[in-house]
Steps between C-alpha positions, in 0.01 A plus 500: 500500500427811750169326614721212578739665723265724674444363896120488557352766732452397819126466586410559890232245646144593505489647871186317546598180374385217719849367614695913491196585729582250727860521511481838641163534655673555864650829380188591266256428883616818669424700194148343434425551875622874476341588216169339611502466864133364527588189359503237770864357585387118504260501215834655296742219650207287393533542124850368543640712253282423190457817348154423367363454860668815633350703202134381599554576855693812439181557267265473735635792712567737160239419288699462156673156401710646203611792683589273785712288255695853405585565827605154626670482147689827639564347877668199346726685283587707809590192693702362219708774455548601831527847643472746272710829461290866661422558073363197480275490811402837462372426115349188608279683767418788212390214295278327717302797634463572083293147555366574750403815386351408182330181671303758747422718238338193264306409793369837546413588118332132540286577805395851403393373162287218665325746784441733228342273280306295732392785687377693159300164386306488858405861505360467107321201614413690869339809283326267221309297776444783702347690219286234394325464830461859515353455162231256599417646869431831309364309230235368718436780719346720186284235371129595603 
């Protein structure tokens, strides 16, 4: 009988859904252009609000399609709720320089491992071939 009488929870709309994208895309522009300001003006009008075209051109400036998702996930929210309160700016901002933050330092780990890897396979492979023709020059050279 509870169940019955309980009201449903509200669910909010996927920020990214096609149509909520759309609907507010004017106000969610400004923040996309702020946030990424070499993204050309026309090729964002361009995408007309779908949300999958302005995460593979937002992409192509910042590298990462799911972390471009997040944050147009977050910019949408923003411009559906409208201003937000000093709190809730300031924790937003703390938030997404922990992304950013952690996204930098990924990259970084990734990189490092890479050089150090790929630099430690060509200087084995450097010394091995470099030893070897040392090995037959000075093999020759002692043969009578």
């Amino acid at each position: 009988m509870a169940a019955a009488n309980a009201t449903p929870v509200p669910r909010h709309p996927d920020p990214l859904a096609s149509d909520e994208f759309g609907r507010h895309f004017l106000f969610i522009k400004p923040l996309i252009l702020e946030r990424w300001p070499a993204i050309d003006v026309h090729a964002l009008d361009a995408t007309n609000g779908d949300p999958e075209k302005v995460v593979a051109l937002v992409a192509k400036t910042a590298d990462q399609q799911d972390l471009v998702r997040l944050m147009l996930r977050e910019l949408a929210a923003q411009a559906q709720e409208g201003p937000l309160s000093l709190t809730g700016r300031l924790q937003h901002v703390v938030q997404s320089l922990e992304l950013r933050s952690q996204e930098i330092t990924r990259r970084a780990e990734h990189r490092a491992e890479q050089a150090f890897t790929g630099n430690l396979w060509r200087n084995l492979l450097i010394v091995l071939v470099t030893g070897l023709l040392a090995g037959f020059v000075l093999g020759f050279t002692r043969r009578p």
